[in-house]
HTML snippet that shows the backbone in 3Dmol.js (N, CA, C, O; Angstrom):
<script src="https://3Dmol.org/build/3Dmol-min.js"></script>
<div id="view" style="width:600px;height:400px;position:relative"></div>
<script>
const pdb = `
ATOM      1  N   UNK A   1       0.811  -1.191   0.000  1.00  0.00           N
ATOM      2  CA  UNK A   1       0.000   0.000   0.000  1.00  0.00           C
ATOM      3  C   UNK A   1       0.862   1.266   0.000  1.00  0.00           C
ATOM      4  O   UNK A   1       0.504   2.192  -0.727  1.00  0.00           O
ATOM      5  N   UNK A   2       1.969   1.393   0.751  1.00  0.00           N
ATOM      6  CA  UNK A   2       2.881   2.206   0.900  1.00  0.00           C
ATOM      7  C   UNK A   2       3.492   2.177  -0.174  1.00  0.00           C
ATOM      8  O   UNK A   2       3.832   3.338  -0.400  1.00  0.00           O
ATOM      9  N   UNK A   3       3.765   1.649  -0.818  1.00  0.00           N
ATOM     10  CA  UNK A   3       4.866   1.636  -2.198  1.00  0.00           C
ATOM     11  C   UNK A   3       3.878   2.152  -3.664  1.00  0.00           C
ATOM     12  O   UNK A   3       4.211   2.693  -4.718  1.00  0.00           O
ATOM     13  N   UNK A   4       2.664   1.725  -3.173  1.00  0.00           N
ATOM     14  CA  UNK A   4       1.834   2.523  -4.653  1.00  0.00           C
ATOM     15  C   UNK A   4       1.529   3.747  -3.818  1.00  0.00           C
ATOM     16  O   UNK A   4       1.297   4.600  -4.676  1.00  0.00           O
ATOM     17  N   UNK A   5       1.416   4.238  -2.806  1.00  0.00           N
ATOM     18  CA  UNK A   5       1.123   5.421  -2.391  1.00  0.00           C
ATOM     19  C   UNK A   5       2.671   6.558  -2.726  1.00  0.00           C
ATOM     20  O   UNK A   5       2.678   7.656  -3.281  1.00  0.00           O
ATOM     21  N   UNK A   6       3.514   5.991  -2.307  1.00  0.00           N
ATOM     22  CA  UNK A   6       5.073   6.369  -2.854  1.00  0.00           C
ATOM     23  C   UNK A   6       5.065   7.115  -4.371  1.00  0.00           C
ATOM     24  O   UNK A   6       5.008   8.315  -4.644  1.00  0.00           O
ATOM     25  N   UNK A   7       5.152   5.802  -5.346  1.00  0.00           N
ATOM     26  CA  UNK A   7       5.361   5.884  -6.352  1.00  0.00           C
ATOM     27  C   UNK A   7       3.598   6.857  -7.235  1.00  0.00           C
ATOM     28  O   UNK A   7       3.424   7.587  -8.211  1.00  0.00           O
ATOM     29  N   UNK A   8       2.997   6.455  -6.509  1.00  0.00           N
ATOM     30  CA  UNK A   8       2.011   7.826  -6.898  1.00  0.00           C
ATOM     31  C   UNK A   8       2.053   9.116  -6.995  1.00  0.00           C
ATOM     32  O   UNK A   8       1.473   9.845  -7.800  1.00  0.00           O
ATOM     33  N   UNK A   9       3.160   9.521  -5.664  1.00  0.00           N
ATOM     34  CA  UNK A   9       3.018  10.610  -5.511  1.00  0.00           C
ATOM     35  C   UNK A   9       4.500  11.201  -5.910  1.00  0.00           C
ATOM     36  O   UNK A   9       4.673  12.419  -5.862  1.00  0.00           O
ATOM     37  N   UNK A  10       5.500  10.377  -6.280  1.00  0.00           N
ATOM     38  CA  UNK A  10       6.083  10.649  -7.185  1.00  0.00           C
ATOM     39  C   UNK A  10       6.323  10.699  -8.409  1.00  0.00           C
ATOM     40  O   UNK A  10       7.275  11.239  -8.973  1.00  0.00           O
ATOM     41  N   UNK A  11       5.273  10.010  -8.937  1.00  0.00           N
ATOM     42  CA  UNK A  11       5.025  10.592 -10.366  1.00  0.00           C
ATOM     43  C   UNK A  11       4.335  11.591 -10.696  1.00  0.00           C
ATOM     44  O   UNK A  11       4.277  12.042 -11.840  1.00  0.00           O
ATOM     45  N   UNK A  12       3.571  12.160  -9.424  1.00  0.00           N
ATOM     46  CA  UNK A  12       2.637  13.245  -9.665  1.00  0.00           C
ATOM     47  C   UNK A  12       3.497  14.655  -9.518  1.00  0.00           C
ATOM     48  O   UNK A  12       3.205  15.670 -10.151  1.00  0.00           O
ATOM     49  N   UNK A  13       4.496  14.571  -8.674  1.00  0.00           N
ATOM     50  CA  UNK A  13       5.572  15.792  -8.174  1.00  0.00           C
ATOM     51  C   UNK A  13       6.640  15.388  -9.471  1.00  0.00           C
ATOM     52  O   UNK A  13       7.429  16.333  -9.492  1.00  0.00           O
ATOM     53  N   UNK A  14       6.966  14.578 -10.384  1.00  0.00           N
ATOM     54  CA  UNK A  14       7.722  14.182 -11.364  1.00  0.00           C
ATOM     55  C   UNK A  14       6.661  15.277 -12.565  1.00  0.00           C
ATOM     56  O   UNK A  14       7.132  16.338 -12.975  1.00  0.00           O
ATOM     57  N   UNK A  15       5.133  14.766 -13.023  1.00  0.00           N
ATOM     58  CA  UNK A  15       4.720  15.092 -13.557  1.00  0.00           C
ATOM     59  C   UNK A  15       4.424  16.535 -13.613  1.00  0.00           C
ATOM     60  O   UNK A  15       4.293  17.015 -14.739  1.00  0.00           O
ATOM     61  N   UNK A  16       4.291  17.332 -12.557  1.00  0.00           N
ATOM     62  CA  UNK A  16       3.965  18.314 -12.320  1.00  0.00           C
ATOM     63  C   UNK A  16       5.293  19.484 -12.326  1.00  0.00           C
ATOM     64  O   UNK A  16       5.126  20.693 -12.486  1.00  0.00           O
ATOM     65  N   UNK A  17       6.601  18.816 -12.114  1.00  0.00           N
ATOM     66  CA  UNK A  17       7.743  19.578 -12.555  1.00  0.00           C
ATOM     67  C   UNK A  17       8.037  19.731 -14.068  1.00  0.00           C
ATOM     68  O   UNK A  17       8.482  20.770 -14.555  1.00  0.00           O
ATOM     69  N   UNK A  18       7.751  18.598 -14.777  1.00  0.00           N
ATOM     70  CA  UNK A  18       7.665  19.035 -15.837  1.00  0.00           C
ATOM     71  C   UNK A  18       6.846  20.020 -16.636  1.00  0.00           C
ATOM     72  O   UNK A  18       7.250  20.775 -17.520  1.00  0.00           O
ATOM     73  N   UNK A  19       5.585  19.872 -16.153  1.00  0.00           N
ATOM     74  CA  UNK A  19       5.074  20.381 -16.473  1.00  0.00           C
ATOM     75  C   UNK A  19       5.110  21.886 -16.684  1.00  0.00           C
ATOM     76  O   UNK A  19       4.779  22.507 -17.694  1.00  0.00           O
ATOM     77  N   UNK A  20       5.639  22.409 -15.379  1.00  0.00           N
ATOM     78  CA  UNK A  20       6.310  23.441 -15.016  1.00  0.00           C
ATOM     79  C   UNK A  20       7.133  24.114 -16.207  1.00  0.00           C
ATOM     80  O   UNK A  20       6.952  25.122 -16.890  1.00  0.00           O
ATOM     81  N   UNK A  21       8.105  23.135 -16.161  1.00  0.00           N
ATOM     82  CA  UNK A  21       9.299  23.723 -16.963  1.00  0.00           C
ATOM     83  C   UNK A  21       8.921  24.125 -18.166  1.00  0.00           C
ATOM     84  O   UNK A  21       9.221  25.177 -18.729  1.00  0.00           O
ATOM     85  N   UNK A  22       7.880  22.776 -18.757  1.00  0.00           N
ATOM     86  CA  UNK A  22       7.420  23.219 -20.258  1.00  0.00           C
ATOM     87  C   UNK A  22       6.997  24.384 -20.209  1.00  0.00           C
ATOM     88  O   UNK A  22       7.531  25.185 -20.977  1.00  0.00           O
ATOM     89  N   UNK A  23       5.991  24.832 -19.371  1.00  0.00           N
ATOM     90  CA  UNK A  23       5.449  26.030 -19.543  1.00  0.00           C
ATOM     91  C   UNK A  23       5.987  27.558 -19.684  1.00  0.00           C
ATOM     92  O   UNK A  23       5.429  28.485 -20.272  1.00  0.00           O
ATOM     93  N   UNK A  24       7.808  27.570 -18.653  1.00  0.00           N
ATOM     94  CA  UNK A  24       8.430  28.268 -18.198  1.00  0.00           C
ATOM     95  C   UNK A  24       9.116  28.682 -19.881  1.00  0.00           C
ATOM     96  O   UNK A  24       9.296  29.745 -20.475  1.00  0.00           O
ATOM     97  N   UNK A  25       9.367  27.179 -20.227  1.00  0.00           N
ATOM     98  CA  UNK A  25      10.481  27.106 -21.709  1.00  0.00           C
ATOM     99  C   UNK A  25       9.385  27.941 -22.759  1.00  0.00           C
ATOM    100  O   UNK A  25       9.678  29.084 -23.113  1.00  0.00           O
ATOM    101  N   UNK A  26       8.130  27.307 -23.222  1.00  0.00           N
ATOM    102  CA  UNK A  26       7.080  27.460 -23.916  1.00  0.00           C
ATOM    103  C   UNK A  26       6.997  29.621 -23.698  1.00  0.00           C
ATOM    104  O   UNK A  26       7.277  30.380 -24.626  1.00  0.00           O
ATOM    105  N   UNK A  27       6.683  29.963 -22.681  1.00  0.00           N
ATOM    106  CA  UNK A  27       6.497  31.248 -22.718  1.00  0.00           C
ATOM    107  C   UNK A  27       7.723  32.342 -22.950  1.00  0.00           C
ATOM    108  O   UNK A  27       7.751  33.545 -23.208  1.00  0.00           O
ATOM    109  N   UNK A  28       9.046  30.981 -22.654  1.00  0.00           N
ATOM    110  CA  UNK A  28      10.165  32.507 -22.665  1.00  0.00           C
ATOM    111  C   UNK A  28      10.379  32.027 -24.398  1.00  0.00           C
ATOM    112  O   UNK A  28      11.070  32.937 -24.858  1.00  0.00           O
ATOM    113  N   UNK A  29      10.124  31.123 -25.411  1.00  0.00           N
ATOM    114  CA  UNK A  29       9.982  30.854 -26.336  1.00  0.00           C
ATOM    115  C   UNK A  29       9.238  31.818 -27.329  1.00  0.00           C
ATOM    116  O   UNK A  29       9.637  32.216 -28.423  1.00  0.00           O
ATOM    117  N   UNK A  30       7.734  32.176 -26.503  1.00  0.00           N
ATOM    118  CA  UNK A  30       6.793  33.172 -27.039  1.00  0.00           C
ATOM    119  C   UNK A  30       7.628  34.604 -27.119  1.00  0.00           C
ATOM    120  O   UNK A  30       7.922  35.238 -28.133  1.00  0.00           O
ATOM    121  N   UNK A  31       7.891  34.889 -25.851  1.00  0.00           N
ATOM    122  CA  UNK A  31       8.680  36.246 -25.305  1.00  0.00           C
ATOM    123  C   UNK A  31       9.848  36.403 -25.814  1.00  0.00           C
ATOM    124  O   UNK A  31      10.448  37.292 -25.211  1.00  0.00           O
ATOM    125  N   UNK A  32      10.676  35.771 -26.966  1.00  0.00           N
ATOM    126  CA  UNK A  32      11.776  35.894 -27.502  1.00  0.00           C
ATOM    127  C   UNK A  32      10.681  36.589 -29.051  1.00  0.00           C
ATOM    128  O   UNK A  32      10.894  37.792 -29.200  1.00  0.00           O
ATOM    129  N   UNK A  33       9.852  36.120 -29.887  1.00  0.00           N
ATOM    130  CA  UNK A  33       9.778  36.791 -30.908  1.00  0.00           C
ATOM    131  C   UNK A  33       8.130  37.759 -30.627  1.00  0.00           C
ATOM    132  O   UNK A  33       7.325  37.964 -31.536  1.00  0.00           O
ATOM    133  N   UNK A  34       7.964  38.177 -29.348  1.00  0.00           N
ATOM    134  CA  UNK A  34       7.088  39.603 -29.926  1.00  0.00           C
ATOM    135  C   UNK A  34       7.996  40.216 -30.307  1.00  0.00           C
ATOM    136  O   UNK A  34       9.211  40.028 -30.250  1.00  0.00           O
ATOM    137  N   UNK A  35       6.909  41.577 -31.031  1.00  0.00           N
ATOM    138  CA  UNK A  35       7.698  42.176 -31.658  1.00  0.00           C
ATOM    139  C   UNK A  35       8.345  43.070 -31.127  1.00  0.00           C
ATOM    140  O   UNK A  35       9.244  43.323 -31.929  1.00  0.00           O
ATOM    141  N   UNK A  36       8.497  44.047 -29.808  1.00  0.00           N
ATOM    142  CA  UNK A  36       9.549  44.478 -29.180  1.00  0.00           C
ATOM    143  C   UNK A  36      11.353  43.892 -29.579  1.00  0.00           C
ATOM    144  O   UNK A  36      12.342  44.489 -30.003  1.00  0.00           O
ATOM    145  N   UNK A  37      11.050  42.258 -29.125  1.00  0.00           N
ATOM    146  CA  UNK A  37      11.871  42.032 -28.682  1.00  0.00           C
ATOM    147  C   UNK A  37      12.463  41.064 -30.153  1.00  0.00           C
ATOM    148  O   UNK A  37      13.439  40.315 -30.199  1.00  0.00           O
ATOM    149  N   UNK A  38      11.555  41.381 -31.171  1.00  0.00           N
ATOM    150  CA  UNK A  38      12.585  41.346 -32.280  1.00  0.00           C
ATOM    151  C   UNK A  38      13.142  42.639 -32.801  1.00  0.00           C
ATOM    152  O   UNK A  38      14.302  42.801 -33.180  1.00  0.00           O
ATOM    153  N   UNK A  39      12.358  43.382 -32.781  1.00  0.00           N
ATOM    154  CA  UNK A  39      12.735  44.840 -33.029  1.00  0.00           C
ATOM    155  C   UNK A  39      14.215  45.211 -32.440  1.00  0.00           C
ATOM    156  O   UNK A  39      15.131  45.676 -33.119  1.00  0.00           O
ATOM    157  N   UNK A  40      14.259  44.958 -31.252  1.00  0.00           N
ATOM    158  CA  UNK A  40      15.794  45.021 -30.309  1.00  0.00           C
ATOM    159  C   UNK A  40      16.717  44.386 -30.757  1.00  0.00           C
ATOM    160  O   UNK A  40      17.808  44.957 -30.768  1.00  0.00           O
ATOM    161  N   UNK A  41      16.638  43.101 -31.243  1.00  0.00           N
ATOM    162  CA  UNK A  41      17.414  42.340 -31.808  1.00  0.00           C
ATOM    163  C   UNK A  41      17.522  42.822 -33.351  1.00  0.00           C
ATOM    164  O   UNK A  41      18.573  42.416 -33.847  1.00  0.00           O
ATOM    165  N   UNK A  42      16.854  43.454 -34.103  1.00  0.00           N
ATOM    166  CA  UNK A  42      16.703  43.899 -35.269  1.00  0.00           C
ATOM    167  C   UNK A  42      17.767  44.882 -35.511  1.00  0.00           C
ATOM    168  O   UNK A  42      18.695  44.912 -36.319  1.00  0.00           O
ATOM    169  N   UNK A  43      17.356  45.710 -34.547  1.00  0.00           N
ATOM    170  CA  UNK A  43      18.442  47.405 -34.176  1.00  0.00           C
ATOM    171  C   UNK A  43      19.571  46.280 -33.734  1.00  0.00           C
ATOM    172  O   UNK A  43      19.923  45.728 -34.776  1.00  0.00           O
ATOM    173  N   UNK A  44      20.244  45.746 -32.658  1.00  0.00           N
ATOM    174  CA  UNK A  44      21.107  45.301 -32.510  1.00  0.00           C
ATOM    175  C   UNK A  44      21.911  45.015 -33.828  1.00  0.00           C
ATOM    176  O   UNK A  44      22.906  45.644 -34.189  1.00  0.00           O
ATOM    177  N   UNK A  45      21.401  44.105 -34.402  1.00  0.00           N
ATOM    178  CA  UNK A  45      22.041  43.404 -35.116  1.00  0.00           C
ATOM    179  C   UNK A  45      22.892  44.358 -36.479  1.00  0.00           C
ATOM    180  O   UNK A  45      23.989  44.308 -37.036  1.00  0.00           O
ATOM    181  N   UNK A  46      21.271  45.447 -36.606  1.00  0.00           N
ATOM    182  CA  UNK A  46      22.087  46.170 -37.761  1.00  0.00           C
ATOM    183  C   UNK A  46      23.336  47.330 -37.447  1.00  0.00           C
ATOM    184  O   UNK A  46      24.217  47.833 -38.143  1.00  0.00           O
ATOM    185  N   UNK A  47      22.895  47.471 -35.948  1.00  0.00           N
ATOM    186  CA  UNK A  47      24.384  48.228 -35.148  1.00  0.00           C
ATOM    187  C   UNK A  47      25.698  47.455 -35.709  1.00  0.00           C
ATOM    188  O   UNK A  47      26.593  47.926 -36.410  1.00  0.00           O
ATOM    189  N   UNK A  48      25.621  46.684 -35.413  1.00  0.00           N
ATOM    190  CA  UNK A  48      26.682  45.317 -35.520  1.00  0.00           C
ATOM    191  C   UNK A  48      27.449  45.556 -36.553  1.00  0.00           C
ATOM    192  O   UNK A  48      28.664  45.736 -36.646  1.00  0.00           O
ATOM    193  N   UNK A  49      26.321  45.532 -37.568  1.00  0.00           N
ATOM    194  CA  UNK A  49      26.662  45.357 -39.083  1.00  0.00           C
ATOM    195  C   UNK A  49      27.541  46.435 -39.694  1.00  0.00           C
ATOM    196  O   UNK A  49      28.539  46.406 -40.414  1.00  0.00           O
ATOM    197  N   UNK A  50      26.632  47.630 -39.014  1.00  0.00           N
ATOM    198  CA  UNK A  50      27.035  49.009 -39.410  1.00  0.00           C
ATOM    199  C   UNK A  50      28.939  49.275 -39.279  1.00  0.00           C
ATOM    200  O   UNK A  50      29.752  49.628 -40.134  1.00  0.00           O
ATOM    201  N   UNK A  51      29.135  48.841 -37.501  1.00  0.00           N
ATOM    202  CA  UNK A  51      30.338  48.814 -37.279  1.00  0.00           C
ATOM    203  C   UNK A  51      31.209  48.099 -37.557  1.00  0.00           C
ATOM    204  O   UNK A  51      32.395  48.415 -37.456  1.00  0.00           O
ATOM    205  N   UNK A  52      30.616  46.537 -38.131  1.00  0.00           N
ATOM    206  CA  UNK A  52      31.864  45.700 -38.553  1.00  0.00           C
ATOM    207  C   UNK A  52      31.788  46.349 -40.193  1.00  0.00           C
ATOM    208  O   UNK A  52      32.908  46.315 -40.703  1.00  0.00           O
ATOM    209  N   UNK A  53      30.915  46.822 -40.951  1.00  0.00           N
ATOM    210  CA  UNK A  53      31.401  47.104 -42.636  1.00  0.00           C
ATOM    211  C   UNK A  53      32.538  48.316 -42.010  1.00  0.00           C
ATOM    212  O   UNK A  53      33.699  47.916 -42.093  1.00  0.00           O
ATOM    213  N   UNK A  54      32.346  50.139 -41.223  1.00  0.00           N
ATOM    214  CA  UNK A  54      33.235  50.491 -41.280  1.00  0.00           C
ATOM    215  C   UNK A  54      34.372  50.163 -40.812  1.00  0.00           C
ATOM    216  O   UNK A  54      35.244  50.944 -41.194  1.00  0.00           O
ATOM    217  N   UNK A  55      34.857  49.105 -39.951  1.00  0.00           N
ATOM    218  CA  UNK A  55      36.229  48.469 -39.455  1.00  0.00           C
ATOM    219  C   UNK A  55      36.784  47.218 -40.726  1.00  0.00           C
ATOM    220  O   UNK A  55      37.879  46.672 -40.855  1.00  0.00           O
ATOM    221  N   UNK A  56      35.723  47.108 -41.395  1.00  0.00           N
ATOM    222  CA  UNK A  56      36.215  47.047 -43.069  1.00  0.00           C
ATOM    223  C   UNK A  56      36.605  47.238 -43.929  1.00  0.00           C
ATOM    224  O   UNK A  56      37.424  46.653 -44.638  1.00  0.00           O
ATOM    225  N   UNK A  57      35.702  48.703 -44.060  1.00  0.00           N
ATOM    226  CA  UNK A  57      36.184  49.029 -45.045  1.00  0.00           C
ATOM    227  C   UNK A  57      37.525  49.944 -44.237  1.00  0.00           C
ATOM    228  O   UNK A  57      38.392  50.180 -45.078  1.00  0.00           O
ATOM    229  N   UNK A  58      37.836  50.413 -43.069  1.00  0.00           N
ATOM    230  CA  UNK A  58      39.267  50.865 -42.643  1.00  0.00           C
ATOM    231  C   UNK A  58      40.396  50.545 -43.364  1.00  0.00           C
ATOM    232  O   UNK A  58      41.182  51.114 -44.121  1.00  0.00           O
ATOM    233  N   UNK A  59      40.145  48.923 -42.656  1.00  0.00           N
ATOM    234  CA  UNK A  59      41.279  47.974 -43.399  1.00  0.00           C
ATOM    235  C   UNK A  59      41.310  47.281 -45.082  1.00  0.00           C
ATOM    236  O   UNK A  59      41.975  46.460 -45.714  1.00  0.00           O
ATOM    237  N   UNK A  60      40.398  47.996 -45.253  1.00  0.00           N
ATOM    238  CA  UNK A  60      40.781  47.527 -46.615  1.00  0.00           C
ATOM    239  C   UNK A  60      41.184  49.155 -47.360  1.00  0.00           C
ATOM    240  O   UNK A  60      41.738  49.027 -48.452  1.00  0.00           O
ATOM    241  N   UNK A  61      40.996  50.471 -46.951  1.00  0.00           N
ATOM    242  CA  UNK A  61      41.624  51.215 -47.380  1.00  0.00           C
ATOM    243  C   UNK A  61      43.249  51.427 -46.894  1.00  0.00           C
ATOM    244  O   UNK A  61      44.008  52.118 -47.574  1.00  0.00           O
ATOM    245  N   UNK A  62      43.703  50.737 -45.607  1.00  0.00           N
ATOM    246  CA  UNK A  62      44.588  50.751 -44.943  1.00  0.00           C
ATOM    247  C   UNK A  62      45.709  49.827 -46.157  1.00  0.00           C
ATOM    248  O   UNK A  62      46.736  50.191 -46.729  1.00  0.00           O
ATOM    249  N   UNK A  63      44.955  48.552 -46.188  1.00  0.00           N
ATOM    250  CA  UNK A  63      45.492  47.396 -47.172  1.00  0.00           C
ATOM    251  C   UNK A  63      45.668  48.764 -48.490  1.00  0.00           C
ATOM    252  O   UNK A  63      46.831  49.164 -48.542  1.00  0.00           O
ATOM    253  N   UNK A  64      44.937  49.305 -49.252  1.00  0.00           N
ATOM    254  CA  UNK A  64      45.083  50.056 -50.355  1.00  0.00           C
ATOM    255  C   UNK A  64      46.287  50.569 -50.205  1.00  0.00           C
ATOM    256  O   UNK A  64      47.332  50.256 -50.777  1.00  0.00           O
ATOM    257  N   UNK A  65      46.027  51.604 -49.177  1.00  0.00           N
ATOM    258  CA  UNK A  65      47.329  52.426 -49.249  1.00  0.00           C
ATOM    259  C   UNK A  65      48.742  51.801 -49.175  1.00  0.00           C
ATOM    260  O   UNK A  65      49.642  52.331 -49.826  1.00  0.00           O
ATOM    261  N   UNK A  66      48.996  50.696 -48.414  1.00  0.00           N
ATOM    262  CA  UNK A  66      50.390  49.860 -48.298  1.00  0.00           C
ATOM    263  C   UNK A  66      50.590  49.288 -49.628  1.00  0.00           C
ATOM    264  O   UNK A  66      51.755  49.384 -50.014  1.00  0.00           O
ATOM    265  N   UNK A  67      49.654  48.630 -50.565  1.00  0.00           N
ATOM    266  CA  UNK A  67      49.938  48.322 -51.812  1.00  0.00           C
ATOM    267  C   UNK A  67      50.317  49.283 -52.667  1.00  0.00           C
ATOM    268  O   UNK A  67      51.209  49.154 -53.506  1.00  0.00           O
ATOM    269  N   UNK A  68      49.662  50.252 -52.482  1.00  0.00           N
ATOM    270  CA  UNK A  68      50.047  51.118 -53.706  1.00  0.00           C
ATOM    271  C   UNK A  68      51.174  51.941 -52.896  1.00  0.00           C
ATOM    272  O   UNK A  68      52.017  52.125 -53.774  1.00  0.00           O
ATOM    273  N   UNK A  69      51.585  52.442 -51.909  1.00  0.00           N
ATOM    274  CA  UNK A  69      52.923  52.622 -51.617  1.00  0.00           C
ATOM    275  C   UNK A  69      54.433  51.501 -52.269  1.00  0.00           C
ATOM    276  O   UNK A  69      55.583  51.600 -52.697  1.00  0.00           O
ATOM    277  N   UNK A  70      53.653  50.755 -52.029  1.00  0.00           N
ATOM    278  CA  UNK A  70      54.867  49.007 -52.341  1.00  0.00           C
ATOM    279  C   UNK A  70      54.784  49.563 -53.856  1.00  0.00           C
ATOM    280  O   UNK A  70      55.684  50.362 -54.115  1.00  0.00           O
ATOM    281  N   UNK A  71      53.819  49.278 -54.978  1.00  0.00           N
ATOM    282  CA  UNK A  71      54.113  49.359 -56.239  1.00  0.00           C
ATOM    283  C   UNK A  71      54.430  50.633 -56.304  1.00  0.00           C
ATOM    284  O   UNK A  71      55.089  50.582 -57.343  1.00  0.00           O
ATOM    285  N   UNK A  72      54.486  52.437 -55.788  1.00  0.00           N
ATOM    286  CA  UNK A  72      55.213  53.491 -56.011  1.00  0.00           C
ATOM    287  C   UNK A  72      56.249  53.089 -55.839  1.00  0.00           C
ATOM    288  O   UNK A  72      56.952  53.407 -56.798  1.00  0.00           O
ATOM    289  N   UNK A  73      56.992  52.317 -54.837  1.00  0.00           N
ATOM    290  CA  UNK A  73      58.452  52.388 -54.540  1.00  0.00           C
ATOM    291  C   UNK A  73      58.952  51.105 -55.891  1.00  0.00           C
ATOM    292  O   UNK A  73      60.092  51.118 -56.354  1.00  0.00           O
ATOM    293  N   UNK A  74      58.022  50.219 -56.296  1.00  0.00           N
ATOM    294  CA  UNK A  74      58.808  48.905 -57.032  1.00  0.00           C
ATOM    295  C   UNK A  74      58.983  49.793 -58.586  1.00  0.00           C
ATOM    296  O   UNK A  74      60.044  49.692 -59.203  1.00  0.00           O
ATOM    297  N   UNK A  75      57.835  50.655 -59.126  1.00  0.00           N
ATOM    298  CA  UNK A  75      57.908  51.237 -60.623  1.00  0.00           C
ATOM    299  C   UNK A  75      58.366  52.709 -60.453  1.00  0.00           C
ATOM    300  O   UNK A  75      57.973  53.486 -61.323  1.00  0.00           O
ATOM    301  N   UNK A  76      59.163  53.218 -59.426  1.00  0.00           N
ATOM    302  CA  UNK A  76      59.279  54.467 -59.642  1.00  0.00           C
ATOM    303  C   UNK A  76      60.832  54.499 -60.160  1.00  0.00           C
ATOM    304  O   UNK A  76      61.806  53.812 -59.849  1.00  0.00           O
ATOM    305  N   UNK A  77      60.677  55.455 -60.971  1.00  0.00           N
ATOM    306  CA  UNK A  77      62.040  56.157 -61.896  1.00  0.00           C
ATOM    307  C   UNK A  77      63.462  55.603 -60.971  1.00  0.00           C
ATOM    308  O   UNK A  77      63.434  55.318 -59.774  1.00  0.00           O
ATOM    309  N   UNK A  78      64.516  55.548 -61.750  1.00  0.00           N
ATOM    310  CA  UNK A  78      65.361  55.702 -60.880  1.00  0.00           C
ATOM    311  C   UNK A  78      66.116  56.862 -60.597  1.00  0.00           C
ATOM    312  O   UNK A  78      66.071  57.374 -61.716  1.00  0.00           O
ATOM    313  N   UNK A  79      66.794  57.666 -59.894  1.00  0.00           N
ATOM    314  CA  UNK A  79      67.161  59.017 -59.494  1.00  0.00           C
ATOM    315  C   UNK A  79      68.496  59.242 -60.300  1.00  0.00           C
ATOM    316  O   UNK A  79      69.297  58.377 -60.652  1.00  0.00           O
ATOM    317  N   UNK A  80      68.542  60.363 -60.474  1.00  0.00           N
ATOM    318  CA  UNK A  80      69.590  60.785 -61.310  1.00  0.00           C
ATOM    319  C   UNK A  80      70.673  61.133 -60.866  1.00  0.00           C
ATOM    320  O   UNK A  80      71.566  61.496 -61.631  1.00  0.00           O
TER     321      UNK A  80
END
`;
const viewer = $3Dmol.createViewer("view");
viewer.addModel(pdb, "pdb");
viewer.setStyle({}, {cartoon: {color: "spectrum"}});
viewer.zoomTo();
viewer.render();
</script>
């Protein structure tokens, strides 16, 4: 009697934690795409973007200028 009373009531405190959790997972699931909180992530992301193209394009004008310094010094005249 004790052992189905046991195992009853641990499947019911088993069942009921899960249950829990699903619900906890399920709503922060919902609460990730309203639209606030894609919007935030929206702006985020294009922040992101914004600052990694100009630390791009930096270095790739940085890269410009060292190349074309290298080919001024490899084709320039020789001195008289």
């Amino acid at each position: 009697m004790f052992k189905r009373l046991f195992w009853l009531t641990l499947g019911t405190l088993v069942g009921f934690s899960g249950s829990v959790w699903a619900q906890r997972r399920i709503r922060e699931t919902i609460e990730r795409y309203y639209p606030e909180q894609v919007a935030r992530q929206l702006t985020t992301s294009v922040r992101g973007l914004g600052s990694d193209l100009r630390s791009a394009a930096a270095a790739g004008r940085a890269a410009m200028r060292e190349r074309e310094e290298s080919l001024r010094d490899q084709f320039r005249p020789p001195a008289r």
